[in-house]
C-alpha positions in Angstrom: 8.9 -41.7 92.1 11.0 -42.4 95.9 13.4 -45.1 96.1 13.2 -47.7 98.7 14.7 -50.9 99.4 16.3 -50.2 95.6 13.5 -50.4 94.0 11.4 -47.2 92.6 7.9 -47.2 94.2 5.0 -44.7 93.3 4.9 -41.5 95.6 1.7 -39.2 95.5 2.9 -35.7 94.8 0.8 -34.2 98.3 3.1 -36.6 100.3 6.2 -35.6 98.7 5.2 -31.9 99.4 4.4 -32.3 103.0 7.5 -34.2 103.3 9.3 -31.5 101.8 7.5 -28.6 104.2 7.4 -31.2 107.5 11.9 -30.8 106.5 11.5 -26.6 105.9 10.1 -26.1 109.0 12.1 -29.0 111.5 15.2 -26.9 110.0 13.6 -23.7 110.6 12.6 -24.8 114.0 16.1 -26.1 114.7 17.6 -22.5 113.8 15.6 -20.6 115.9 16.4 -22.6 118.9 19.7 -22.1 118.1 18.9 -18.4 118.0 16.5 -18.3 121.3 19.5 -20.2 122.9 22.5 -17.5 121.9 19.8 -14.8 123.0 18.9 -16.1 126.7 22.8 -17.0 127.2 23.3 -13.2 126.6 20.7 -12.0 128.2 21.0 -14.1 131.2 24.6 -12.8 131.3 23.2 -9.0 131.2 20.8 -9.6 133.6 23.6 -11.2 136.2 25.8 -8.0 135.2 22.4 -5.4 136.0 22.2 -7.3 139.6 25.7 -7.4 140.3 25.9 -3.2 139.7 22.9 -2.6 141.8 24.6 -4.9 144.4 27.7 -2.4 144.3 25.9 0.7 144.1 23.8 0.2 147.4 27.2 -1.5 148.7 28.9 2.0 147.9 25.6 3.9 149.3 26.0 1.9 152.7 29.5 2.4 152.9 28.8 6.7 152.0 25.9 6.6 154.9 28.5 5.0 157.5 31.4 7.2 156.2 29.7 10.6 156.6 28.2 9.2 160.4 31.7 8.5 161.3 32.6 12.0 160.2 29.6 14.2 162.0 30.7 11.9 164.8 34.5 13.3 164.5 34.1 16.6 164.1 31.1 16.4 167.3 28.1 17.5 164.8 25.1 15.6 163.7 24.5 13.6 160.8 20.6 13.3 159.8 19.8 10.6 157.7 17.8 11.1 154.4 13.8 9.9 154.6 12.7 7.6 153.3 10.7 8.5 149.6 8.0 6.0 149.4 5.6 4.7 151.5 3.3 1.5 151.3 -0.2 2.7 152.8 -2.7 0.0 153.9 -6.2 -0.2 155.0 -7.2 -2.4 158.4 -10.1 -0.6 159.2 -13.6 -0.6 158.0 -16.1 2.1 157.5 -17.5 2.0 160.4 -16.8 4.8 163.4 -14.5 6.7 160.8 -14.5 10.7 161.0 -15.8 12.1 157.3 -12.2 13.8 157.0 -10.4 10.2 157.7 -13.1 8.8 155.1 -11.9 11.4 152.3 -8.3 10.9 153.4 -8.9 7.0 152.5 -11.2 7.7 148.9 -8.1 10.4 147.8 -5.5 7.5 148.5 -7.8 4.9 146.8 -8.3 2.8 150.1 -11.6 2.3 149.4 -11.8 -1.7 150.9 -10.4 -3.2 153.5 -6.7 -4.7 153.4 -6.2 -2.6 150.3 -2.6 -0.7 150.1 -0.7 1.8 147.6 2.5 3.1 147.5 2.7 6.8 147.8 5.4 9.3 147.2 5.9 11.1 151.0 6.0 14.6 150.6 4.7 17.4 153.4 0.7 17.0 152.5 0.8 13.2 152.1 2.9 13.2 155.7 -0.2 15.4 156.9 -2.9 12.8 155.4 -1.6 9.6 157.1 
């Protein structure tokens, strides 16, 4: 039995269960959005914090780099920069008119088609290979 209007009508029991469930999960739905909500607003706030210490660390890595230039430059020595680590490799060429030890060069970095590129660690024999 439901009440409406003030008088008692006849409800099927299916409808009042599904009523029921439809109410479970709308509340259940409501407190995980509250959830997912709280979560991104802390993770959003991480995520600015990660960004804003990598800003300061290659701020700090700038400011190192000019420092120990200025002081080479004082004292009349040198100052080498570090190398760069990394290395993006990319193919332009085809297959055609290519020496056999260029050809293995290209299948060992996995340039196997044209316009193709990988990133590769530089150390003394990938410096020799490109």
């Amino acid at each position: 039995l439901a009440m409406v209007d003030g008088k008692k009508v006849v409800v099927p029991e299916s409808i009042l269960k599904k009523r029921k469930t439809v109410a479970k999960l709308a509340a259940a739905k409501a407190a995980k959005a509250v959830a997912d909500k709280k979560a991104a607003k802390s993770n959003r706030r991480e995520i600015f914090n990660r960004g804003a210490k990598h800003a300061a660390e290659y701020a700090a890595k700038e400011a190192q780099e000019i420092r120990l230039r200025r002081q080479a430059k004082a004292t009349g020595s040198f100052y080498v920069p570090a190398e760069a680590k990394l290395c993006l490799v990319m193919r332009i060429k085809g297959i055609n008119g290519i020496s056999p030890k260029t050809r293995k060069i290209l299948q060992l970095l996995r340039l196997l088609q044209i316009n193709n590129a990988v990133f590769v660690k530089l150390n003394k024999a990938t410096m020799n290979m490109i």
